[in-house]
Structure formats: C-alpha cells, structure tokens
BAZADO-459336 format. One record per residue (C-alpha): x, y, z; residue in one letter. Coordinates in steps of 0.5 Angstrom, whole numbers, plus 2048, in hexadecimal, padded with zeros to 3 digits. Each point is the difference from the previous one (the first is absolute). Example, Ala and Ser with C-alpha at 12.3 -4.5 7.8 and 13.67 -1.06 7.14 Angstrom:
! residues 2
<rec xx="819" yy="7F7" zz="810" code="A"/>
<rec xx="802" yy="807" zz="7FE" code="S"/>
This chain:
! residues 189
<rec xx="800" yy="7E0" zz="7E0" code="X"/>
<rec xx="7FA" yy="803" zz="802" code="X"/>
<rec xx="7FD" yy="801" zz="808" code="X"/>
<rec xx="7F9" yy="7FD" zz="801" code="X"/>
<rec xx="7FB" yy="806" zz="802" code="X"/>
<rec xx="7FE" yy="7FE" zz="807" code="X"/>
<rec xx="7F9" yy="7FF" zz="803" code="X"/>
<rec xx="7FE" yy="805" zz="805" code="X"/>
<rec xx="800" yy="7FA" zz="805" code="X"/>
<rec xx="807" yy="7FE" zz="7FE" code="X"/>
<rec xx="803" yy="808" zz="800" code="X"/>
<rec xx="7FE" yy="800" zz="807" code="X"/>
<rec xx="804" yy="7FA" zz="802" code="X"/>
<rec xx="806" yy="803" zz="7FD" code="X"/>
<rec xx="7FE" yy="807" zz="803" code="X"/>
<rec xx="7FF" yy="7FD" zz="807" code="X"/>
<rec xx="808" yy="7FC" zz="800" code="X"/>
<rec xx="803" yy="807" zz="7FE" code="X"/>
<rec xx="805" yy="803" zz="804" code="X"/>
<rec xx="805" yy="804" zz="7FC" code="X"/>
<rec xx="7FE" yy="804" zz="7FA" code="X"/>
<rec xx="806" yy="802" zz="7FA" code="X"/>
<rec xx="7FF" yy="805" zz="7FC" code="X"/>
<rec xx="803" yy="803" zz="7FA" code="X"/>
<rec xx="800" yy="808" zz="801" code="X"/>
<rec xx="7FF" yy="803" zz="7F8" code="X"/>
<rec xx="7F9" yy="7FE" zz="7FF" code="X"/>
<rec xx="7FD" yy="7FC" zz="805" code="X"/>
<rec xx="802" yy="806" zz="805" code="X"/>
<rec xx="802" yy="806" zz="7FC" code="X"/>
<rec xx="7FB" yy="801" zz="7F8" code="X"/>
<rec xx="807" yy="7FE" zz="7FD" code="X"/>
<rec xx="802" yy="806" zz="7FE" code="X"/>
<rec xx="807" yy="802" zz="801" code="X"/>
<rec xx="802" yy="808" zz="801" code="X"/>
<rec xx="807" yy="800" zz="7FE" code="X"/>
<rec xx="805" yy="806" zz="7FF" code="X"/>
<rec xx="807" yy="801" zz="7FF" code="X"/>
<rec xx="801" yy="7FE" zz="806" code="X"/>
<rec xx="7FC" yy="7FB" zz="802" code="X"/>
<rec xx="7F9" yy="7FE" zz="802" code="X"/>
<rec xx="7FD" yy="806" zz="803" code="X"/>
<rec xx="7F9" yy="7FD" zz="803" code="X"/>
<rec xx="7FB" yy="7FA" zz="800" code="X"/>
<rec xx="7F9" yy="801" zz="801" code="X"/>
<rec xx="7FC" yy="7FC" zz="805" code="X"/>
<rec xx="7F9" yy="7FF" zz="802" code="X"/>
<rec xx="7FF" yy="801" zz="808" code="X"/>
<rec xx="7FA" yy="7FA" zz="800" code="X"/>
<rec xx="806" yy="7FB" zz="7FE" code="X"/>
<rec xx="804" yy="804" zz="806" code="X"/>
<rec xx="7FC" yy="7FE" zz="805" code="X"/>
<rec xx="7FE" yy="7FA" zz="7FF" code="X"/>
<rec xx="808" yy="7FE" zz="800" code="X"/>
<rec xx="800" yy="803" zz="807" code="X"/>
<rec xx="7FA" yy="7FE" zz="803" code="X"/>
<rec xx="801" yy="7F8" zz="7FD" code="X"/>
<rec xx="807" yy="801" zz="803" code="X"/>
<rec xx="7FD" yy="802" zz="807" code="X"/>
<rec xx="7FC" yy="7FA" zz="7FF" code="X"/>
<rec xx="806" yy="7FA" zz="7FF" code="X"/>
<rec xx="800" yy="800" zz="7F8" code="X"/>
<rec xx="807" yy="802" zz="7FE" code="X"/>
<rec xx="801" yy="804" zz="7FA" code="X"/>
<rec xx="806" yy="800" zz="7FB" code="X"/>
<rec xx="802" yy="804" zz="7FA" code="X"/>
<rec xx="804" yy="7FC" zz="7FA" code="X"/>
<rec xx="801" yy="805" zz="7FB" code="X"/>
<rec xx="805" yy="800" zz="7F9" code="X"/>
<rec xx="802" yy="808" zz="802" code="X"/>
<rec xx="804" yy="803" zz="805" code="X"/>
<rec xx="800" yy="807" zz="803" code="X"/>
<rec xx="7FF" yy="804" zz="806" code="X"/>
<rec xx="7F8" yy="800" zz="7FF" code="X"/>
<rec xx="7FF" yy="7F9" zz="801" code="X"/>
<rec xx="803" yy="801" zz="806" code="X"/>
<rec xx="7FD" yy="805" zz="802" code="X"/>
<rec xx="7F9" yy="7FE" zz="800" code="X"/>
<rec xx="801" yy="7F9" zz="802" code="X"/>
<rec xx="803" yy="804" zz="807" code="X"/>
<rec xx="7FA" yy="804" zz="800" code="X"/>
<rec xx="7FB" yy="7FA" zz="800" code="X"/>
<rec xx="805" yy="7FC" zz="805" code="X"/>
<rec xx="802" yy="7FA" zz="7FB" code="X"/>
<rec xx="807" yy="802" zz="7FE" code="X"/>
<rec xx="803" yy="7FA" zz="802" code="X"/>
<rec xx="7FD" yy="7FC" zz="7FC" code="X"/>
<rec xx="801" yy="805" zz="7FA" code="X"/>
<rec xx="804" yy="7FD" zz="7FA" code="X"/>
<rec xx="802" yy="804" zz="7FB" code="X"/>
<rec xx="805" yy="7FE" zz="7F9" code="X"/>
<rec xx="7FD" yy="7F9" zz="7FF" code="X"/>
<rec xx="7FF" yy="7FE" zz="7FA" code="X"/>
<rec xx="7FF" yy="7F9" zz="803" code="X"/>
<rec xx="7FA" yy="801" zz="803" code="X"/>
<rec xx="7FF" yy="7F8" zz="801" code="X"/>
<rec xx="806" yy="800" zz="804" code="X"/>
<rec xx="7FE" yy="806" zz="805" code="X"/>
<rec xx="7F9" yy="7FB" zz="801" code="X"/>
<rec xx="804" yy="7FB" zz="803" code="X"/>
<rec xx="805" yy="804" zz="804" code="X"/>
<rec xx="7FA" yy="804" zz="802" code="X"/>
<rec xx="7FD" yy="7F9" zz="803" code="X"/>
<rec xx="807" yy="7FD" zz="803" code="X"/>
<rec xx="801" yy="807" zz="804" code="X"/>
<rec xx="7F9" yy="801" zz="803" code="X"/>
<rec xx="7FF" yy="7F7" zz="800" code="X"/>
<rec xx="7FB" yy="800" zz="7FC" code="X"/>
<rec xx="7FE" yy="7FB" zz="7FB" code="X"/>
<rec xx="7FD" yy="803" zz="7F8" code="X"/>
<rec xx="7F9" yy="7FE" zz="802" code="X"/>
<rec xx="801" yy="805" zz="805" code="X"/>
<rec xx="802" yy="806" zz="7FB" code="X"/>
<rec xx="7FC" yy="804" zz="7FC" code="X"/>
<rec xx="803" yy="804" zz="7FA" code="X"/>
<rec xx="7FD" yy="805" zz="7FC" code="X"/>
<rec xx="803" yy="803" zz="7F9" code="X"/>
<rec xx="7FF" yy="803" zz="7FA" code="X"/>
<rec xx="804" yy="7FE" zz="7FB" code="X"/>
<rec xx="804" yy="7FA" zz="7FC" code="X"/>
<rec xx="806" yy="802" zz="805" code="X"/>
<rec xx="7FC" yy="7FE" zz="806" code="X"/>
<rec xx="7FD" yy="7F9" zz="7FC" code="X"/>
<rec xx="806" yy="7FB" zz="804" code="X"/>
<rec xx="7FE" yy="803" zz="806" code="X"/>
<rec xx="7F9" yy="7FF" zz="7FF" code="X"/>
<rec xx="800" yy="7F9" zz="7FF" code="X"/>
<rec xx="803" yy="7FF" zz="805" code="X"/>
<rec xx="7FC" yy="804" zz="806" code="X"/>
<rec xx="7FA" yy="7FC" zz="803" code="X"/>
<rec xx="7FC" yy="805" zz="7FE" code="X"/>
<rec xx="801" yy="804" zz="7F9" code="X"/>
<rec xx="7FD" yy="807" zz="7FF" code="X"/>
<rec xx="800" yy="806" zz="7FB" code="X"/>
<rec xx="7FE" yy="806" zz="800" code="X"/>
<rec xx="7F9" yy="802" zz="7FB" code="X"/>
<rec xx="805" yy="803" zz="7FB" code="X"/>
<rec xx="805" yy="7FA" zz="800" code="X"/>
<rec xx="803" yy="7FE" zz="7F9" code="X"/>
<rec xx="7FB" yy="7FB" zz="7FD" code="X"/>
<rec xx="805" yy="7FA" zz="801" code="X"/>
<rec xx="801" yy="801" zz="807" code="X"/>
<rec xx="7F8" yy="800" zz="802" code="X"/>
<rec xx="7FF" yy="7FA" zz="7FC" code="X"/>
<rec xx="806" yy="7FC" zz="804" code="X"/>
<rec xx="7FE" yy="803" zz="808" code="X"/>
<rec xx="7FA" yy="7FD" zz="806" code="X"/>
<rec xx="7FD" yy="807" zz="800" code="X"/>
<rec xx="7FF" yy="807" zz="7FD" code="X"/>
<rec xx="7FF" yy="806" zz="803" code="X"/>
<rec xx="7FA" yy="804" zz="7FE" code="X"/>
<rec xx="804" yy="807" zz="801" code="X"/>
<rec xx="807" yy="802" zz="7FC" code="X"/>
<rec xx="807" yy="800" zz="802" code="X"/>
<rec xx="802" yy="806" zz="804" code="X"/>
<rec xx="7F7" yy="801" zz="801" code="X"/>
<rec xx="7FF" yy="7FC" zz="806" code="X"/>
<rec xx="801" yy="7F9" zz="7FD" code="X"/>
<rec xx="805" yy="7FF" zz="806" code="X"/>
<rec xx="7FA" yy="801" zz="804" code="X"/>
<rec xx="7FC" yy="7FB" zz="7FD" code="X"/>
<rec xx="805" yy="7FB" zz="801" code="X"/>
<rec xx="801" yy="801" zz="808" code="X"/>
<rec xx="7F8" yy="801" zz="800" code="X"/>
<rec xx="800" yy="7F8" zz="7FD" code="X"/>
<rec xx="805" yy="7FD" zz="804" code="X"/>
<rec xx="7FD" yy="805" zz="806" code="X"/>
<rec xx="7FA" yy="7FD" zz="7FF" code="X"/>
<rec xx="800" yy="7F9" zz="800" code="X"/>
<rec xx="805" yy="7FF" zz="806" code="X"/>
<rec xx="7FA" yy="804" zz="804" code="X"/>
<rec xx="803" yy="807" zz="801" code="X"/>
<rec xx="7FE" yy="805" zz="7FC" code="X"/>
<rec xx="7F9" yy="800" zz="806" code="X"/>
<rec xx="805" yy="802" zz="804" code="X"/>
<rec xx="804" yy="805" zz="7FC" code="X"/>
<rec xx="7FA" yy="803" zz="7FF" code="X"/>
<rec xx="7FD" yy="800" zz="807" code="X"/>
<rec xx="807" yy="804" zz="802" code="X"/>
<rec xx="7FF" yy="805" zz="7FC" code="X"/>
<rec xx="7F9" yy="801" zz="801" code="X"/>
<rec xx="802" yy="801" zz="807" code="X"/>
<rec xx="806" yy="805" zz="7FF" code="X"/>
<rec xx="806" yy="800" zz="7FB" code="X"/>
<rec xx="806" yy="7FC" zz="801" code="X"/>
<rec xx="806" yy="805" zz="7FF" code="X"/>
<rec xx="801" yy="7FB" zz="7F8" code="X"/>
<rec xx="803" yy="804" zz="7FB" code="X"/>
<rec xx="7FE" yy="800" zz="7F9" code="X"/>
C-alpha cells in the first residue's frame, strides 16, 4: 500500500496536530551503521543539530520517543542526555504495537503521533502514524509509502528536519529561534 504524498497545505495540518514524534535509532537518528566488537556495540554517531532540536522541542511541549530493534547501553545513554529516556524503547520488533502504547501511555490519538524510520522494519509503524517520515536516504520502499521526506539523510539532520516541520507549523519554531537569538537555552546536543 502506498501513501499519498501529501500537498504543503495537508502536511501542515498534519504537522499542527502532532504531540509525539517516535523514532527508530538506526537510520533515522544514527547513519545506520553499526560498530561492533567482540564485546558488543562500541559506539553510535549522532548529529548535534538532531540533539538540539529534540530538547528545544521538549522544552516547548512535543514529547519524543525512541523505538528501536537494538538494545545497548548507548541508546540509553543519549536518550538521558537529551531528557527523552522515558519514552525510549528498545528491542521492539513490533514497531506498530510501540505506536499505540505510546498513544495509550501519553492519551494521545495516532493523528497526534508522528513517526519517522528508515526501513521495511519500520513500515507497520509507519502506516500507522498520523504523520509518516523517512530520512533522504531511507529504503526507496519506505519513501514511497511515507507523508513526508526529509531533505537531509539519517544521522545528518533528518531528525532536525522533521522537528522543524512540525515546529513550524504549530507556530513555535519564531519563538525558539527569538530565544535563541536573546541567549542559549541550557539544551543539550
């Protein structure tokens, strides 16, 4: 089943419902690859931009989720560095059925939810989001069946750009960007 890409008007009204945005890790927050030695995952890369988009949109009320088919203790790890480990799930090979936990913890209804992955894995989830998003680099089967593409790759701002949309079209993004402009606001990267 493919997704209807959406017109600018139609992704803003989505954009403007969203409270929740979900995340895989491997990707979408990372570029995918995996360092491992003999014993275990030795680290993760992540982009600073995404970081600190996920904690000024935290402090302004849109609450951020993890779901993701690897364990470890650097999922871990960032999630607390960026204030979003409560809602970190790690493990899940039912992506679909994290979605709507996630929209039953926090009473949220699925047009409220936004989700953004990279590959087939992440599909079920996907088409159940309000709001579906892949990274520019996604699997060419996931950007042909989500809402929204984002113009960066996984791990190279394409978390950033999905805050941004959804930032923007509640009517924050001004706002974040005033603070800013007045002094830093403690967020982490």
């Amino acid at each position: 089943m493919e997704s209807q890409k959406l017109s600018h008007e139609a992704l803003q009204q989505k954009a403007k419902q969203i409270k929740l945005v979900a995340l895989d890790m491997d990707g979408t927050l990372t570029d995918g690859s995996i360092n491992i030695s003999g014993q275990g995952e030795l680290f993760k890369r992540f982009n600073a931009k995404d970081g600190l988009g996920i904690t000024a949109a935290k402090r302004h009320g849109l609450r951020v989720a993890v779901i993701t088919g690897r364990k470890g203790p650097i999922i871990q790890y960032r999630a607390e560095e960026l204030g979003i480990a409560e809602d970190v799930m790690s493990g899940i090979s039912a992506k679909k059925q994290a979605i709507l936990a996630l929209a039953g913890k926090h009473g949220l209804t699925l047009e409220e939810i936004a989700f953004m992955g990279d590959d087939l894995n992440d599909l079920p989830a996907l088409l159940t989001a309000g709001l579906s998003a892949a990274p520019a680099d996604a699997a060419e089967d996931v950007k042909s069946r989500v809402s929204w593409v984002a113009p960066h790759k996984g791990g190279q701002g394409a978390v950033r750009d999905l805050l941004e949309l959804i930032l923007k079209a509640r009517g924050i993004w001004e706002t974040i960007i005033r603070e800013y402009s007045e002094e830093g606001k403690e967020d982490r990267q």
